[in-house]
C-alpha positions in Angstrom: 0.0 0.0 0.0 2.5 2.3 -0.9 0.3 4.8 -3.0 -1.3 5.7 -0.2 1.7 7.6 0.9 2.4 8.8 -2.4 -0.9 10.2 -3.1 -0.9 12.2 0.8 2.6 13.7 -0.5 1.2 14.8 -3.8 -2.2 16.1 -2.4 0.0 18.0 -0.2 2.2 19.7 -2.6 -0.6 20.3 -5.1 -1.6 23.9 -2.8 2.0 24.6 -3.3 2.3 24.3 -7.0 -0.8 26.3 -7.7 0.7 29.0 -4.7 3.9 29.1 -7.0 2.4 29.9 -10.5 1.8 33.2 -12.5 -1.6 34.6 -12.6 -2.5 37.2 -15.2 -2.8 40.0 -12.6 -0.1 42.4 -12.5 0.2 43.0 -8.7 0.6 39.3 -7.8 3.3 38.7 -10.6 6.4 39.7 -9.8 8.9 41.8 -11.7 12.0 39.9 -13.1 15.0 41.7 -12.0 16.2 44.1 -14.9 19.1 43.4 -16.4 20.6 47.7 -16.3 20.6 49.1 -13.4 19.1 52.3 -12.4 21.5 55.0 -11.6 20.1 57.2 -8.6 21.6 60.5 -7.4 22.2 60.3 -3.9 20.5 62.3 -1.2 21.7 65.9 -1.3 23.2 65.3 2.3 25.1 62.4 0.7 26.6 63.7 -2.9 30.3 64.8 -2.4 31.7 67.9 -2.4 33.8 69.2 -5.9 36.9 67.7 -5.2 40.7 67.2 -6.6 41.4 63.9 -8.5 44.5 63.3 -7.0 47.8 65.2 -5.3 48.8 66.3 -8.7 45.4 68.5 -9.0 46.2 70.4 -5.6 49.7 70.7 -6.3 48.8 72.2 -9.3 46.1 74.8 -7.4 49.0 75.9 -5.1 51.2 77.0 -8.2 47.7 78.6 -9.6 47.6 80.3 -6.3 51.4 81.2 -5.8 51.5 82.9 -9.5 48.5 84.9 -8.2 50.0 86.2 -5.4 53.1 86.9 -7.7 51.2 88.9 -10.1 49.7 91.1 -6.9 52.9 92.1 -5.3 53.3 95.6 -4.4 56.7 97.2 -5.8 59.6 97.7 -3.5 57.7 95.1 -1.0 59.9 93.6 1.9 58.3 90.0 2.5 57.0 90.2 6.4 55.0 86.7 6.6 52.8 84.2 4.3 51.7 81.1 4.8 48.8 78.5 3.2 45.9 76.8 5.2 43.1 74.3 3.5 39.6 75.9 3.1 38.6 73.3 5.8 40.6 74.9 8.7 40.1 78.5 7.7 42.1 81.1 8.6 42.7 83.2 12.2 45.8 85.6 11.9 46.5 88.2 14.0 49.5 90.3 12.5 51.2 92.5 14.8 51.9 96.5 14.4 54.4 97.6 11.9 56.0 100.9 13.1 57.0 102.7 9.9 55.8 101.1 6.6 51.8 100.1 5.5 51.6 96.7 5.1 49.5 95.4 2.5 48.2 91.8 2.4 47.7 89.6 -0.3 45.1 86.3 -0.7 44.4 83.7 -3.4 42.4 81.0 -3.1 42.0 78.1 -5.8 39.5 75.1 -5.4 37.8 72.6 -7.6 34.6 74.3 -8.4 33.9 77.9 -8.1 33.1 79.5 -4.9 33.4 82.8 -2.9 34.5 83.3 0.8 34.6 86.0 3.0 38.0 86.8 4.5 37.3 89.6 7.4 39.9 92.5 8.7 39.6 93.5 12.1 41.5 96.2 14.0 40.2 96.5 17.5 36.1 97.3 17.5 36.3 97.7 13.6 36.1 95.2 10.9 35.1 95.1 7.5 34.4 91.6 5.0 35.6 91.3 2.0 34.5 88.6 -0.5 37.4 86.3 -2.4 36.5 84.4 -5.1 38.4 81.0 -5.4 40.7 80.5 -9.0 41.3 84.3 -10.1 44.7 84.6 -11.7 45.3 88.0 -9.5 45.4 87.8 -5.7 43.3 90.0 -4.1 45.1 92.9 -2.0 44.4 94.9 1.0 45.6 97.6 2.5 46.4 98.1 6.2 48.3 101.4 7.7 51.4 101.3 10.0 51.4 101.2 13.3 48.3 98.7 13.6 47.8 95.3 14.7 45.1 93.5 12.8 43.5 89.7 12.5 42.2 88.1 9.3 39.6 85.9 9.7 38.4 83.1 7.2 35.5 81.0 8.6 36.3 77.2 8.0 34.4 75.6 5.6 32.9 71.9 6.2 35.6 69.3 6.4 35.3 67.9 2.8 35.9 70.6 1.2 38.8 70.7 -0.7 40.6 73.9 -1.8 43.7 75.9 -0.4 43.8 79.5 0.7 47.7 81.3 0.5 48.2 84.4 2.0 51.4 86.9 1.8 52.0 90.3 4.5 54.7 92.7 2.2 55.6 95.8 4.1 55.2 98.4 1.3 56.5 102.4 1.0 54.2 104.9 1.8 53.6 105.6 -2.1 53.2 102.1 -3.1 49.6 102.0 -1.2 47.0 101.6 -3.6 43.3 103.1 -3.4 42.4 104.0 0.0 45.0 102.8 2.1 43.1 101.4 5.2 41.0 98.3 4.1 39.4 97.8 7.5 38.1 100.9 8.8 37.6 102.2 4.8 38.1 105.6 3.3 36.0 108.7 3.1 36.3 110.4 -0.1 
């Protein structure tokens, strides 16, 4: 009496078959996998900053930077201090008073994509922003009379953001300021 058995195991399975098969209706069918993926952008809190493709690319944005600086440099200029800082870590100087000469100081910035900061001059209660756009081929110069102490201030952008900032402090002759001659607390024509 073995069919018995055989006959309970097929009655069994027979629920399962007909669970397993394809039915006309759309919603119970499921969707074969496709065979090209579908490229999705990323959340906007997930995509990446602009960034360099290697050490070459940065190297190559501090020569960028260093050749604008060189373009800006006052005549007759006596090199006081310069120095370079990433775009993450910002920038907090505080230069110290020059007794006989205006000092002017110069900034370039270079990065992967375009984009502004603000780099801000303070001398005691007074300050003044100034907005520096990232990749110009001419430094941006300011101003600053003798006998002051001054900080300049770059606010750190968010750690994946790539880009360098190089800054240069020439003590100039009186005649070699340009414009108005105080950058911080401005000029009243």
């Amino acid at each position: 009496m073995r069919i018995r058995p055989l006959l309970a195991v097929a009655l069994a399975a027979l629920p399962l078959t007909a669970a397993c098969t394809t039915s006309d209706d759309p919603v119970a069918a499921p969707t074969p996998p496709s065979s090209s993926p579908q490229a999705s952008s990323p959340p906007a809190s997930l995509q990446s900053a602009p960034s360099w493709d290697g050490k070459a690319d940065e190297e190559d944005a501090l020569r960028r930077a260093t050749r604008a600086l060189n373009a800006a440099r006052p005549e007759d200029a006596e090199r006081l201090d310069e120095g370079v800082t990433r775009l993450a870590q910002g920038l907090e100087r505080t230069f110290g008073a020059s007794e006989d000469r205006p000092r002017a100081l110069t900034v370039a910035c270079q990065a992967p994509a375009t984009r502004s900061l603000t780099l801000t001059l303070a001398r005691g209660a007074t300050s003044a922003d100034w907005e520096v756009t990232c990749g110009d081929r001419e430094a941006d110069r300011f101003d600053i009379p003798a006998g002051t102490r001054f900080t300049a201030r770059v606010t750190p952008a968010d750690a994946a953001t790539q880009g360098v900032l190089l800054w240069r402090l020439d003590a100039v002759a009186p005649g070699g300021v340009e414009g108005c001659g105080d950058d911080v607390e401005g000029c009243e024509d």
